[in-house]
C-alpha positions in Angstrom: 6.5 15.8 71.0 3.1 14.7 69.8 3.7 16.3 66.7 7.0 14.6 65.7 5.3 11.5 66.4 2.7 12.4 64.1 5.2 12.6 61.6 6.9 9.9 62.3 3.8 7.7 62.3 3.4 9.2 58.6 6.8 8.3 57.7 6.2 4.9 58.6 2.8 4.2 57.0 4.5 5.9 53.5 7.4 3.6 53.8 5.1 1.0 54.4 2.9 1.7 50.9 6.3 1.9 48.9 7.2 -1.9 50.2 4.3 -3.2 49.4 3.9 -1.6 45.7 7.2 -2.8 45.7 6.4 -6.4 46.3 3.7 -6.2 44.3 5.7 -4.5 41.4 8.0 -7.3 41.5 6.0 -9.9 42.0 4.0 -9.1 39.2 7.0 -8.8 37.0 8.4 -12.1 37.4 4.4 -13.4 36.4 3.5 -15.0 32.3 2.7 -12.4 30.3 -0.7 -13.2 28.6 -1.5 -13.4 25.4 -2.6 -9.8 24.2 -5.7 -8.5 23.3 -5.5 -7.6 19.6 -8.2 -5.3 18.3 -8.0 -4.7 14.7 -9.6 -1.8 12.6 -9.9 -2.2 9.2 -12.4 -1.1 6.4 -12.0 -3.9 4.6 -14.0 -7.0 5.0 -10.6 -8.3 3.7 -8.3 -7.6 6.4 -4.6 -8.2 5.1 -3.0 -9.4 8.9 -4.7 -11.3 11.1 -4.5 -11.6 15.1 -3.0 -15.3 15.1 -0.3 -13.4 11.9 0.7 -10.7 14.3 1.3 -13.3 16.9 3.5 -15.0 14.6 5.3 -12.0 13.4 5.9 -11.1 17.1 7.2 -14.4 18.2 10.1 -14.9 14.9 11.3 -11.3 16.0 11.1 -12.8 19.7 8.8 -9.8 21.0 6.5 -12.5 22.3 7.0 -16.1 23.3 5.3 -18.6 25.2 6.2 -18.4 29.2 7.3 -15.0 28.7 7.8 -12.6 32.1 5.9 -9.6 32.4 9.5 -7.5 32.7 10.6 -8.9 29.5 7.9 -6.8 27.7 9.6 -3.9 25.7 6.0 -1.6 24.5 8.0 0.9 22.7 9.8 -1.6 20.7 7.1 -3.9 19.9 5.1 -0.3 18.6 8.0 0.2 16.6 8.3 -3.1 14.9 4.3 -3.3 14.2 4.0 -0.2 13.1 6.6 -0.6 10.1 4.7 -3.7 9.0 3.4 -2.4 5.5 -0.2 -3.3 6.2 -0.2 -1.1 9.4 -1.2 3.0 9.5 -1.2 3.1 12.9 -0.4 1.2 15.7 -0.8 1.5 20.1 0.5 -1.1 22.7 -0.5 -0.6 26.1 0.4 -2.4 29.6 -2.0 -3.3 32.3 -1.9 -4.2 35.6 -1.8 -8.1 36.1 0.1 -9.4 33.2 -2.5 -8.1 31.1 -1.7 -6.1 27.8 -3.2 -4.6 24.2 -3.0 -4.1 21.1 -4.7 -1.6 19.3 -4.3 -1.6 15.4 -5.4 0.6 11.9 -5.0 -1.6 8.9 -4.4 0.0 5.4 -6.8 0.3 3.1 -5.7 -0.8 0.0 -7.6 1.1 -3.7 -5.8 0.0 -6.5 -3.3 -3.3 -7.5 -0.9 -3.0 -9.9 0.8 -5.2 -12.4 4.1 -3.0 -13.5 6.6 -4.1 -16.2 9.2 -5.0 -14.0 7.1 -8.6 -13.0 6.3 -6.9 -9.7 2.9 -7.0 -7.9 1.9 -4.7 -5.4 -1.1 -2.5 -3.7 -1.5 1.2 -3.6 -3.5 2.2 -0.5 -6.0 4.8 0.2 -3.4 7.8 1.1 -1.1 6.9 -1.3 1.4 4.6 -0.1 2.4 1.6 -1.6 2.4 -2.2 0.1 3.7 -4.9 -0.8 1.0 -8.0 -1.7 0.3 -10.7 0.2 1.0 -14.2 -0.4 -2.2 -15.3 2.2 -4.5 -12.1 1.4 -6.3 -10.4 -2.0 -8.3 -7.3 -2.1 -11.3 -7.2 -4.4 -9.5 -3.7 -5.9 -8.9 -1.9 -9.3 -6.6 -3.7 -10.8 -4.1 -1.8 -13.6 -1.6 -3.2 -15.5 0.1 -2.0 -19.0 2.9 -0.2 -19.4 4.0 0.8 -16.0 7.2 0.9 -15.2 7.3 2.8 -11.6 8.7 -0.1 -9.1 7.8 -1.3 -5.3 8.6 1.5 -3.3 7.0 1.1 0.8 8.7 4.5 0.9 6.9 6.0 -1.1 3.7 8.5 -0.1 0.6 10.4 -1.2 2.9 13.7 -1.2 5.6 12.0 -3.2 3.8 10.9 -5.6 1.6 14.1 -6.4 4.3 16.1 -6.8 4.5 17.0 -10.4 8.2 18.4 -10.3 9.1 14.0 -10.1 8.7 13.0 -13.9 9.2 9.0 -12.8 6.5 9.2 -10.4 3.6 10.7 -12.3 1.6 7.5 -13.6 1.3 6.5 -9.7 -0.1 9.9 -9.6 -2.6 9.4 -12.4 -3.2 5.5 -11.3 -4.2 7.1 -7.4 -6.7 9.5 -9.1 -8.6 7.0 -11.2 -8.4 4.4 -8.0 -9.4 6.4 -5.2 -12.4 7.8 -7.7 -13.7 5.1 -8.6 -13.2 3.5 -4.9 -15.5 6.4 -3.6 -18.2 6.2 -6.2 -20.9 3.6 -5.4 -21.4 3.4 -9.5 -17.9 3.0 -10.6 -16.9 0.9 -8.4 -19.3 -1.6 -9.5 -18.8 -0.8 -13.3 -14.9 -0.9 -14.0 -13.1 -3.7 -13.2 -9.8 -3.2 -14.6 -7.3 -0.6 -16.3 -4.8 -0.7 -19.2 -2.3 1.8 -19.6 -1.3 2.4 -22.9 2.2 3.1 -24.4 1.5 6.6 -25.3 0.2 6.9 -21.9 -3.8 6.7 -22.1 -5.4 5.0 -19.5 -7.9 2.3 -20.8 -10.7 1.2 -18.7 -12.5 -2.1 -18.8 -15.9 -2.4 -17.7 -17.0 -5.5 -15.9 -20.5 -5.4 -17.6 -20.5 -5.2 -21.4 -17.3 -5.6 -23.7 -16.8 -2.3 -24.9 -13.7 -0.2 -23.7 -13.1 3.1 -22.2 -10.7 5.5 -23.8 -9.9 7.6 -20.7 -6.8 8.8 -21.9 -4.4 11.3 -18.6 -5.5 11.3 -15.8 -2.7 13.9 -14.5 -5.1 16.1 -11.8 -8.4 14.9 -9.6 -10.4 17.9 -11.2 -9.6 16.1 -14.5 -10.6 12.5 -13.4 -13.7 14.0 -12.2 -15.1 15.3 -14.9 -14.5 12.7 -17.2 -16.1 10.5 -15.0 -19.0 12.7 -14.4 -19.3 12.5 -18.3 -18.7 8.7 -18.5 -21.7 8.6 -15.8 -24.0 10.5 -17.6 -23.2 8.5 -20.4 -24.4 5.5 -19.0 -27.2 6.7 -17.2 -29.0 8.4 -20.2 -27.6 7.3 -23.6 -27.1 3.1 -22.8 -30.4 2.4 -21.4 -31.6 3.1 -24.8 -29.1 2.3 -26.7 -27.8 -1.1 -25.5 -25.1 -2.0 -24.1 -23.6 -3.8 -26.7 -24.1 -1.0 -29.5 -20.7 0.5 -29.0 -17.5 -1.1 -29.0 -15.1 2.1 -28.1 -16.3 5.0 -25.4 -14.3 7.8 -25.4 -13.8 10.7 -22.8 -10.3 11.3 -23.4 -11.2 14.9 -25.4 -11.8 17.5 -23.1 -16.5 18.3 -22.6 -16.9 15.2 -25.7 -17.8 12.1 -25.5 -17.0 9.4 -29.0 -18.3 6.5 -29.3 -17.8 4.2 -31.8 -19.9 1.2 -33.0 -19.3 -2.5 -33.2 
């Protein structure tokens, strides 16, 4: 006897816990849902979206409104819609308990903008995809323009674009290369400023210091891009210093192991 009133003693102190989470549950669904914390990462100074621009973004698609109930919050599809945002790499939304929630967000770094033939504008980001600009933001990037004729593509990836079986795709290839060199080197990155791409398909670089220009010519592999700038580095580092900066009107590295210079 004293055993099946141990159990159900049990029974009733369970039953008891489930009501009140219950309560609880639903009383805490039918609270405001607070503003979210947002916490951004990005390796630019220049962040392209903005807490108070997610907000918006969130509120037109009606994923968050003023006086919204905590059981009107949808995580999964308010993931989904920030992580196709072309700024975004990587996205996480998590719930708390009291109304509370987060957002935890990886912003693209952007490496190269380009000016194509078509009129159109747009970023190339550190693994190779492509964004769209921005009308509020600019990134302090390489800039390229010339005859390019590969068009806006969000689609478009690292892998795509490196493939060298996809003939229409391989100046983004060669524009990546130059970029994300010269984004990773402390000396470049403060020497060129922007490229030109030729009609027969050399790349001309433009230093920010001097007014000389940089036959780079292809720049179809990283090994390639390398060691042209390797050369182009040594250049400067050895042979300017002493001869000026303004001897030379043409530097050439476009000839594989040479370097031509021409005079003004």
């Amino acid at each position: 006897m004293r055993i099946w009133l141990l159990r159900i003693c049990w029974l009733l102190l369970s039953v008891g816990v489930i009501f009140v989470f219950y309560l609880a549950s639903s009383n805490e669904a039918m609270q405001e849902l607070k503003r979210p914390k947002i916490v951004i990462h990005s390796a630019d100074e220049n962040a392209f979206l903005t807490r108070s621009e997610l907000l918006d973004r969130l509120e037109l698609k009606h994923l968050f409104y003023p006086k919204m109930k905590v059981s009107a919050l949808k995580i999964h599809r308010i993931e989904r819609s920030i992580s196709s945002m072309p700024e975004v790499k990587h996205v996480e939304v998590f719930k708390h308990l009291g109304g509370r929630w987060e957002i935890i967000l990886e912003l693209r770094q952007p490496i190269a903008r380009i000016f194509n033939k078509k009129g159109q504008s747009y970023y190339l980001d550190q693994d190779g995809f492509m964004m769209n600009r921005s009308t509020l933001h600019t990134a302090r990037v390489l800039v390229f323009s010339g005859y390019i004729w590969d068009a806006y593509n969000p689609r478009v990836n690292y892998d795509f674009i490196n493939n060298p079986n996809l003939k229409s795709s391989q100046k983004i290839s060669q524009i990546y290369h130059i970029s994300n060199y010269v984004c990773n080197d402390p000396l470049m990155h403060k020497l060129i400023g922007q490229v030109y791409l030729e009609a027969d398909g050399d790349f001309i670089l433009i230093p920010i210091l001097g007014d000389q220009q940089i036959i780079f010519g292809q720049a179809r592999t990283a090994e390639e891009v390398s060691d042209k700038f390797e050369r182009l580095r040594h250049f400067y580092k050895e042979a300017l210093p002493h001869e000026g900066w303004n001897k030379y009107k043409e530097i050439s590295v476009k000839y594989e192991g040479q370097i031509v210079c021409r005079k003004k």
